[in-house]
C-alpha positions in Angstrom: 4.8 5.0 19.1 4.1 2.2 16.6 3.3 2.9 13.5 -0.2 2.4 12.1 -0.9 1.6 8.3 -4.1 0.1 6.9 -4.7 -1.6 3.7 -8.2 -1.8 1.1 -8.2 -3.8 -1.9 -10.7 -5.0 -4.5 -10.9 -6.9 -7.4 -12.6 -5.3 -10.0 -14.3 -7.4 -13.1 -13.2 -7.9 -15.4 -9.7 -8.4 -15.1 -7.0 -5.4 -16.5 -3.4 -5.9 -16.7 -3.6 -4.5 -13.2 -5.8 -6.6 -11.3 -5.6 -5.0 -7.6 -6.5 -1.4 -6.8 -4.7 -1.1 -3.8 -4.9 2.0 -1.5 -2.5 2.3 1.5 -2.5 5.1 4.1 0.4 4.7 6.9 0.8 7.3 10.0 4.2 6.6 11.8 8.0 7.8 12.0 11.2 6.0 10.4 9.6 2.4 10.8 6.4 3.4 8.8 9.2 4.7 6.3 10.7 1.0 6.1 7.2 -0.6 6.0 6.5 1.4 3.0 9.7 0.5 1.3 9.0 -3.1 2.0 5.4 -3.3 0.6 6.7 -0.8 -2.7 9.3 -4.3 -3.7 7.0 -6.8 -3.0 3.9 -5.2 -4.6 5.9 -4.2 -7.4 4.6 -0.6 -7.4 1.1 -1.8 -8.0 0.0 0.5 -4.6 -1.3 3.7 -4.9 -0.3 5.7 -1.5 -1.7 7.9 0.5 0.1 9.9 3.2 -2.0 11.8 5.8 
């Protein structure tokens, strides 16, 4: 199966020392694992996930 993820963002006003309100939800096996890993480094954390 491939592994599905979606990703919302907004901007809210005005700006905050965090900028993006990210929410991530990701259904999958071992490769949604490595996706999640991936996006964790290059988001520096900023995401806020949720498994279902």
């Amino acid at each position: 199966m491939v592994p599905h993820f979606s990703i919302s963002f907004f901007v809210p006003l005005p700006f905050t020392r965090f900028p993006y309100d990210i929410s991530v939800s990701f259904t999958g096996m071992l490769v949604a694992s490595d996706s999640h890993s991936m996006l964790w480094r290059m988001n520096n954390g900023r995401f806020r996930y949720e498994w279902k």
